[in-house]
C-alpha positions in Angstrom: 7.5 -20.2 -43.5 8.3 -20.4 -47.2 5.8 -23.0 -48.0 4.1 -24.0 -51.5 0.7 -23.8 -52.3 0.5 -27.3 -52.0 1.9 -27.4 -48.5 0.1 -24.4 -47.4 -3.3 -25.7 -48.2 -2.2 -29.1 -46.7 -1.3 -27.7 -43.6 -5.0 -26.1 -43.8 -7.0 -28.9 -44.2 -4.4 -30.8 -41.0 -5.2 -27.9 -39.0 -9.2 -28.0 -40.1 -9.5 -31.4 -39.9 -7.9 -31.2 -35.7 -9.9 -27.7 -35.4 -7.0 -26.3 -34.7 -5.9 -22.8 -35.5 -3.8 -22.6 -38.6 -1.4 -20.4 -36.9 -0.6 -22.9 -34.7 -1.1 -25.9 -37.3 2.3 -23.6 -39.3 4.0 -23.3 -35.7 4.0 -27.3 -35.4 5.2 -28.1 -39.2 8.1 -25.4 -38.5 8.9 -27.3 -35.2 8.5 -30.6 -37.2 10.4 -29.6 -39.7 7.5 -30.7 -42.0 7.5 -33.9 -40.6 3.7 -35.1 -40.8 5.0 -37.9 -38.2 6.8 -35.4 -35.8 4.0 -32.9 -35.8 1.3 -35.7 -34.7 3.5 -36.3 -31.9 3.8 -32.4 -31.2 0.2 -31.8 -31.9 -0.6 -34.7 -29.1 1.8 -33.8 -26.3 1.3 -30.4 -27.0 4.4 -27.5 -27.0 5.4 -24.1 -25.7 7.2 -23.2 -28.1 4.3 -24.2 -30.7 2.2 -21.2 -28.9 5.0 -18.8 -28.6 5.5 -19.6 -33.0 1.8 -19.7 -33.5 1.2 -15.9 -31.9 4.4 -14.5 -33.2 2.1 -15.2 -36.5 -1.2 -13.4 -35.3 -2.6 -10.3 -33.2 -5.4 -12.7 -31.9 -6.2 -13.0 -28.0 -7.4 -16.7 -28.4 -6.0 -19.5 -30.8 -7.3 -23.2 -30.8 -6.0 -26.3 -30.3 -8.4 -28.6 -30.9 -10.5 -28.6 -27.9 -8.7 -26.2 -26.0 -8.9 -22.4 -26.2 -5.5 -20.8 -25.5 -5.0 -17.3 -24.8 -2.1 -15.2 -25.1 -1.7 -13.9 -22.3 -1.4 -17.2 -20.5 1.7 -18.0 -23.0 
C-alpha cells in the first residue's frame, strides 16, 4: 500500500479505535479503495478477501477483528 504518513497513521488510529488488527484495518482501505464509507461497510459485514490481504501482510497465527480472534489457518 503506498500510503502517506498521514493516511498510515489514520488507518491506525481506525483500526485502534475498532481493536482491530492494523493488518487487516490496510486490507479493508485497499478493498475500499480508501473509501472511509466503503470500509465501514466492509469492516461490518466482514470479508474474505480482507483476511486473505490482511495475512498476505503478516507471519502472525491470530489477527483481530474487533471482537473476534481469526486465525490463519481457518482462512
Amino acid at each position: 500500500m503506498n500510503s502517506t504518513k498521514k493516511e498510515i497513521h489514520d488507518i491506525r488510529s481506525w483500526a485502534n479505535i475498532r481493536e482491530t488488527s492494523i493488518e487487516i484495518a490496510e486490507a479493508i482501505f485497499e478493498l475500499a479503495n480508501n473509501d472511509e464509507k466503503l470500509a465501514e461497510q466492509i469492516w461490518e459485514e466482514g470479508s474474505d478477501e480482507v483476511l486473505q490481504r490482511a495475512f498476505a501482510k503478516t507471519k502472525a497465527d491470530k489477527l483481530f477483528w474487533g471482537e473476534q480472534t481469526i486465525e490463519r489457518k481457518n482462512v
